[in-house]
C-alpha positions in Angstrom: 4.8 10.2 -93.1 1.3 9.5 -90.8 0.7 12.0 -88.4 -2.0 11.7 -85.5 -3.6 14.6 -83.5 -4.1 15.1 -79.8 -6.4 17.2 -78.1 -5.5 18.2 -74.9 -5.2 20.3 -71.7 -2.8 18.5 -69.7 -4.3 20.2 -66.8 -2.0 19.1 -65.6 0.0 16.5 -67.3 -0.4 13.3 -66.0 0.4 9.2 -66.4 -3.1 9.3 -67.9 -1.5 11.8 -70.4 1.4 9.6 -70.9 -0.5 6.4 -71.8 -2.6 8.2 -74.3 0.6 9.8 -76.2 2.5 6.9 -76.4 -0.9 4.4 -77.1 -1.7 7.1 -79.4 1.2 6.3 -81.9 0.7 2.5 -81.6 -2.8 2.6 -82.7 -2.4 5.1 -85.6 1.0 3.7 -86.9 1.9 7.6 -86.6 5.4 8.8 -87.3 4.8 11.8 -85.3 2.5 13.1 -82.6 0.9 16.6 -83.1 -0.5 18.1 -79.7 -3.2 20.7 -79.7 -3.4 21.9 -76.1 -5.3 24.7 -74.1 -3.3 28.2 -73.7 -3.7 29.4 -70.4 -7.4 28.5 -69.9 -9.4 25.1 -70.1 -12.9 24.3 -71.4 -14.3 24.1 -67.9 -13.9 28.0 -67.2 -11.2 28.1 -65.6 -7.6 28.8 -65.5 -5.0 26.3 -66.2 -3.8 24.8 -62.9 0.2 25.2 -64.4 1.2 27.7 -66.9 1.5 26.9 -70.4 4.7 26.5 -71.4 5.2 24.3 -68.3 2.2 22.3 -69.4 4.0 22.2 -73.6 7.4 21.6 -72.0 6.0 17.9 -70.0 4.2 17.0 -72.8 7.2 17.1 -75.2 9.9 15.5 -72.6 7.6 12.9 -72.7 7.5 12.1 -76.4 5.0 14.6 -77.9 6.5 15.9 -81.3 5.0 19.3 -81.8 2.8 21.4 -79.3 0.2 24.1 -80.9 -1.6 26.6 -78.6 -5.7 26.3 -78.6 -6.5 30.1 -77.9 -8.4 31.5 -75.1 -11.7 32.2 -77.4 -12.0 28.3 -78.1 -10.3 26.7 -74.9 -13.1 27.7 -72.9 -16.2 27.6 -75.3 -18.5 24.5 -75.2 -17.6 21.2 -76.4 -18.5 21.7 -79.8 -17.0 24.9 -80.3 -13.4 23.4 -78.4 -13.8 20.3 -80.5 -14.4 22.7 -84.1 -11.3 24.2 -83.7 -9.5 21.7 -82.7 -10.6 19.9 -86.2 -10.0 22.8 -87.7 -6.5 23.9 -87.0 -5.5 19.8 -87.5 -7.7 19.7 -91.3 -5.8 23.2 -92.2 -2.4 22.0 -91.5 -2.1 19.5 -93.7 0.2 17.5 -92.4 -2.2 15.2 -90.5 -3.8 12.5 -90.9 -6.1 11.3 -88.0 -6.9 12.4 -84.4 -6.8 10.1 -81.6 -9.1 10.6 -78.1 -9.7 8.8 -75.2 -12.9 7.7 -73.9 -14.9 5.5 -71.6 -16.4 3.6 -74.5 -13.0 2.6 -76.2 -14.5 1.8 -79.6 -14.6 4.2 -82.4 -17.6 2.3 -83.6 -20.3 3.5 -81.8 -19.0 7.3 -81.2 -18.8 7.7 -84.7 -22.5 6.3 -85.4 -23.8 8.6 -82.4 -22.1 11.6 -84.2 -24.0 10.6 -87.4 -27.4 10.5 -85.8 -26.9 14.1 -84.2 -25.2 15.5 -87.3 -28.6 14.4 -89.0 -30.9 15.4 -86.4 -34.7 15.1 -87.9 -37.7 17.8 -87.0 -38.8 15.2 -84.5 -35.8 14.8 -82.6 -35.2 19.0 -83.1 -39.0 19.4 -81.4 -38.4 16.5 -79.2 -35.3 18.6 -77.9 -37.0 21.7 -77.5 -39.3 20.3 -75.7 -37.0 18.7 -73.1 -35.0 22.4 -72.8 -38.6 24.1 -72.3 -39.0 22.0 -69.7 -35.8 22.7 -67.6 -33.6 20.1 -68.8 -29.6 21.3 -70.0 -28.6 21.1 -73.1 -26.9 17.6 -72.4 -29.8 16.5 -70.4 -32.4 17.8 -73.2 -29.8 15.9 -75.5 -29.7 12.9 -74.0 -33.5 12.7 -73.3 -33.9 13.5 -77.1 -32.0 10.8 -78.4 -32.7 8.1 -76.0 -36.0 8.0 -77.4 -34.8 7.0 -81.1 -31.5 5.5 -79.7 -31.2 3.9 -76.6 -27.5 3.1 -76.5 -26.3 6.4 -78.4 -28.3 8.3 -75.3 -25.8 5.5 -72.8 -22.5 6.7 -74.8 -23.4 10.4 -74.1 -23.5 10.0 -70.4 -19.7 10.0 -69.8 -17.7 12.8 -70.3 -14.7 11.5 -72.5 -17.6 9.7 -74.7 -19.3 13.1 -75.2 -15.7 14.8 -76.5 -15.3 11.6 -78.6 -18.5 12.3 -80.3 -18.2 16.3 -80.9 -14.6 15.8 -82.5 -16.4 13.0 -84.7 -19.1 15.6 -85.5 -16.9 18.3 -86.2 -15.2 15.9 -88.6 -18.2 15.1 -90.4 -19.6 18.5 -90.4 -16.2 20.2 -91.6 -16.0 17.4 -94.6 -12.5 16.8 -93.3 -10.4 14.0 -94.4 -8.9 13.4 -90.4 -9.2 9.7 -89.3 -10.7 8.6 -86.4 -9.2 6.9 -83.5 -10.2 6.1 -79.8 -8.3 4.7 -76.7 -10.2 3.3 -73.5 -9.6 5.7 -70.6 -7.8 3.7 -68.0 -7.9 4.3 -64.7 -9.6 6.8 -62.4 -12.9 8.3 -64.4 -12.5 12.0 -65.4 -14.7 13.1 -62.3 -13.0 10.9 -59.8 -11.4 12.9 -57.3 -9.4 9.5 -55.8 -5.6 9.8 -55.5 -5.5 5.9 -55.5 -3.4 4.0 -58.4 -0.8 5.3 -60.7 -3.8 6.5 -63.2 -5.8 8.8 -61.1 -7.2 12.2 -63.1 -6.2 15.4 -63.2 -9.3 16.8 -61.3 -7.8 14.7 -58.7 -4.7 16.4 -58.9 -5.9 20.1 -58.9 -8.4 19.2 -55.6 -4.9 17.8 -54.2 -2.8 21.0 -55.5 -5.8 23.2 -54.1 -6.1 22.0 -50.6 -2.9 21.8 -50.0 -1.7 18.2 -49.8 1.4 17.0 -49.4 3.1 17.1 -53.1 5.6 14.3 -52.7 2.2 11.7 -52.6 1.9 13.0 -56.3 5.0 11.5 -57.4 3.3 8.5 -58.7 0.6 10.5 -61.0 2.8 12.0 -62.6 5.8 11.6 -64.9 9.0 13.4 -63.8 8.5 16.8 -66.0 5.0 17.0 -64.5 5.9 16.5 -61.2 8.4 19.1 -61.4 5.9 21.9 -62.4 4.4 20.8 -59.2 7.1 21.3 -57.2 8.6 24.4 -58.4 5.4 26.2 -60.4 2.7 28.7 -58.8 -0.4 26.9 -59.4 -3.5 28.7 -60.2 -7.1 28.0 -59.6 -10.3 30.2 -60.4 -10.8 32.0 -56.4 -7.4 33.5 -57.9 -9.6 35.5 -60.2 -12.0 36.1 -57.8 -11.0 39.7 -57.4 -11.0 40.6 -61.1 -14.8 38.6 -61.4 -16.4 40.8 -58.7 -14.6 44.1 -60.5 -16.2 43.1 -63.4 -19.5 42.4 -62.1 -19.6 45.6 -60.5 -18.3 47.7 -63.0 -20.2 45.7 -66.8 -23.5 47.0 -67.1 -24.2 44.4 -70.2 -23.0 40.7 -69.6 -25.2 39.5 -72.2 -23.0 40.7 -74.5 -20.6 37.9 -73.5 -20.0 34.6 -74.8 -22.4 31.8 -73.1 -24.0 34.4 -70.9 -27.7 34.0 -72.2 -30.0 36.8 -71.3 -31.6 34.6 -68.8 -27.9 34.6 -67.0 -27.7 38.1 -67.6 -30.6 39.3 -65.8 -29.0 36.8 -62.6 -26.3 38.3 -62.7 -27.7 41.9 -62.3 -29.3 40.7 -59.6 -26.1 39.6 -57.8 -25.2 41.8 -54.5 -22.6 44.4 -55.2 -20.4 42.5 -51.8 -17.5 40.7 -52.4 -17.9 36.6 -52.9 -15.2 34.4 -54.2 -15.4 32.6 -57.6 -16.7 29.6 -56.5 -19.7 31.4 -54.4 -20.5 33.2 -57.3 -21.2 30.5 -59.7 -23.3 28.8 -56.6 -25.4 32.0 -56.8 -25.8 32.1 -60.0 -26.3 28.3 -61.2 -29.8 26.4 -61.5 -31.6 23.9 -63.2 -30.9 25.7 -66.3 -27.4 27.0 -66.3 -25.0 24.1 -64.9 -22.0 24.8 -62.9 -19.5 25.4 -66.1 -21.4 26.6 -68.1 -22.0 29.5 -65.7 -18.0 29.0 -64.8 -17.4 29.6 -68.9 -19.8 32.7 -69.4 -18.0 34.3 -66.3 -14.8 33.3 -67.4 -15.6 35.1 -70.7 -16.7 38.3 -69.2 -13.4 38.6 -67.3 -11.6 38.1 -70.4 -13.9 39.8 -72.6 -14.7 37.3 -75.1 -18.0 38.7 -76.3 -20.2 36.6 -78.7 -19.5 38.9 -81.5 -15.8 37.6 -81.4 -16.7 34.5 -81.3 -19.0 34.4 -84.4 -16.8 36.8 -86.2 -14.0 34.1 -85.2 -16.4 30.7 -86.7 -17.2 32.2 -89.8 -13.1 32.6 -90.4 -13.3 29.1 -90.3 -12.3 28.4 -86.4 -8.5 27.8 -87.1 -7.3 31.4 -88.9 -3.5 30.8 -87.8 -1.3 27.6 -85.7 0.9 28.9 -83.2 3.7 26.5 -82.0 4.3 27.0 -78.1 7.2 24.2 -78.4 9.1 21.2 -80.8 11.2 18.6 -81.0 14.0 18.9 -82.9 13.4 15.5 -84.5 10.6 17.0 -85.6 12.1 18.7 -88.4 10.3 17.1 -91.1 7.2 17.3 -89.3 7.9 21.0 -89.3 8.4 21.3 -92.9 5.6 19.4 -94.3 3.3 21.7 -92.2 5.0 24.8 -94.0 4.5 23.2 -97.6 0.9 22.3 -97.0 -0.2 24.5 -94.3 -3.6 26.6 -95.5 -2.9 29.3 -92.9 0.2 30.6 -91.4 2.0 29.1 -88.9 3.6 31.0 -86.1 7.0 30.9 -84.3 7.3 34.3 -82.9 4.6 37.2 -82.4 6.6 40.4 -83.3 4.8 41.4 -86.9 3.2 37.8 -86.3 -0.6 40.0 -86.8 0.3 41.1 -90.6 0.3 37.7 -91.5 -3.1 37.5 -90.2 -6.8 38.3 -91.7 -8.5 40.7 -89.0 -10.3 37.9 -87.3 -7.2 36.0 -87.0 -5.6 39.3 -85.8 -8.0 39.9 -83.2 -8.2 36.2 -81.9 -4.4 36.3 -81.5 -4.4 39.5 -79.9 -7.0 37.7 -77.4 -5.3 34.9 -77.1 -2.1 37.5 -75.6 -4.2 39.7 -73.6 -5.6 36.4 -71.6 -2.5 34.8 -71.6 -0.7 38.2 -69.5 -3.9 38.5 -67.2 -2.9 35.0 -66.3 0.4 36.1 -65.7 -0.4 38.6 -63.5 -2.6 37.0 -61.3 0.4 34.6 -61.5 3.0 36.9 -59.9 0.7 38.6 -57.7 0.4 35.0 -56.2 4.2 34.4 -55.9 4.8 37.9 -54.4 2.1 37.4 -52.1 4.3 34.5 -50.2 1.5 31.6 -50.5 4.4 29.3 -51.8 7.7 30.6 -49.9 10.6 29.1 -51.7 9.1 29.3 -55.4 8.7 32.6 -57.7 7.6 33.0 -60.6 8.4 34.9 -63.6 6.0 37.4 -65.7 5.9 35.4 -69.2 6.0 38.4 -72.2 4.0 36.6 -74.7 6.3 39.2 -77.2 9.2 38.1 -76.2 9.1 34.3 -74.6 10.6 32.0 -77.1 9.2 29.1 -78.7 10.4 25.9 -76.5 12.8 23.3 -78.6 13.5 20.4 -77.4 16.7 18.0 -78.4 
């Protein structure tokens, strides 16, 4: 049995989406597709457009054998800390053999010889770095800068988005010692930052800006396969000014932010500084973003202070090795044997259902799960108070128990 890993958001699920799952298992010769995906936040900061279990159920309608939940702690942390767990969980379960990604580059070749220079990074590239951040450069910029000096080409791969993910799931391979193969497809299409409804490829940040401003849903139909496009249709969708309430509560009311994840005392001390008045999300991060602190990475520090992710969590949650549990939002019932090899050679426990779900757990795999719920019903709030607010006449929505919604199972 050969098994390949996704990592995803499906945010929302899209033909781009579709191509990769079904390329996926060409490439790999996989039997069966396992699909990590974001919970109800994604690694830019920001709520998932569509729920989750909307997002699981398109993904396995359209051929995805077995969907696990990436927490809130790790679906919004920087690249390297999204692309660690995602190693992680994949590595612990047993049961898989390789991981598959898309990227602008489309060869494995040279993402996995940039992952081995930075994975090896010498004194002079380290003080080269430093350097570059002292001097007001981002990480990514300082990064870049660093390595373009010793590697031209390897400083060109990390200058696309899709490239950079390829090469922090290839470093978290090589760092974890973990046996996972590596695979990559060429993105087709519209590039991840292209906001251009043209074509039948076009990117889910073209989507959301469509969702957002209100356009016309029918003239989606041809992004999107038909389980996608019914989320769109029927669901609330959710965008960060949706939180802007709760952000300015909790500006106002946390007298320490650089206790949070990814808010640096250098952020912290901006943010003291903000006016008490109301702004929405959006305006916020304008206020608070510069030369130093990019617009998501600001989005993901504020994100974490309105979930209360502090950095204490999260280093409590790396040293249990990323991945304490696997939680399946949703399966196909061909997947049976899938299913079973992961309970024969599973290292940590796999969970179906939440009730006594925490006794199976180690304390930080007890506290990321009860995280992971505690995010997932703030969501859900913000979701209904949406609905009952009449913005989308026609559509309601649901408050999703975490305790008591069931895992999806598809025939």
């Amino acid at each position: 049995m050969r098994v390949t890993g996704l990592i995803t958001e499906y945010n929302p699920f899209h033909n781009g989406h579709l191509f990769h799952l079904k390329r996926a298992k060409e490439i790999t010769g996989a039997d069966y597709t396992a699909v990590v995906m974001s919970g109800s936040f994604v690694q830019r900061g920001a709520p998932a457009v569509f729920d989750k279990y909307s997002r699981a159920r398109a993904a396995l309608v359209s051929g995805a054998d077995v969907v696990f939940e990436m927490p809130a702690p790790f679906s919004t942390a920087s690249a390297r800390e999204f692309a660690s767990y995602a190693v992680a969980l994949f590595t612990a379960l047993g049961a898989v053999d390789s991981i598959c990604f898309g990227s602008e580059c489309g060869e494995i070749e040279p993402i996995q010889r940039t992952a081995r220079l930075l994975n090896q990074e010498s004194n002079e590239f380290k003080k080269r770095l430093q350097d570059f951040l002292k001097a007001g450069k981002t990480f990514p910029e300082a990064r870049s800068a660093a390595l373009a000096e010793k590697e031209h080409d390897a400083a060109e791969l990390l200058s696309s988005p899709n490239n950079i993910l390829g090469v922090e799931y290839c470093q978290a391979v090589l760092r974890q010692h973990s046996p996972l193969s590596c695979f990559t497809i060429k993105r087709e299409g519209s590039g991840y930052h292209d906001p251009s409804l043209e074509g039948a490829l076009g990117s889910a940040l073209a989507v959301r800006r469509a969702l957002q401003s209100g356009f016309e849903v029918q003239h989606l139909h041809s992004l999107l396969p038909e389980p996608s496009f019914a989320s769109v249709c029927q669901d609330i969708p959710i965008f960060s000014e949706d939180f802007s309430g709760l952000l300015n509560y909790r500006l106002l009311t946390e007298p320490h932010p650089e206790r949070y994840a990814e808010i640096r005392p250098e952020l912290a001390a901006r943010i003291k500084k903000l006016s008490p008045g109301y702004a929405s999300f959006d305006e916020r991060i304008q206020e608070l973003k510069s030369r130093q602190f990019t617009y998501t990475s600001v989005s993901r520090g504020l994100i974490h202070l309105i979930l209360g992710i502090e950095q204490r969590h999260m280093d409590s949650f790396k040293e249990a090795g990323f991945a304490p549990y696997a939680r399946i939002l949703g399966f196909r019932k061909t997947a049976a044997p899938l299913l079973r090899q992961f309970k024969e050679h599973s290292s940590i426990p796999v969970i179906t259902k939440l009730a006594g779900a925490e006794k199976k757990l180690d304390p930080p795999g007890a506290a990321m799960l009860a995280c992971e719920i505690q995010s997932s019903h703030l969501y859900q709030m913000v979701r209904c108070e949406k609905a009952a607010a009449g913005s989308f006449p026609g559509r309601s929505a649901v408050f999703q128990n975490e305790y008591t919604q069931p895992v999806l199972i598809l025939d």
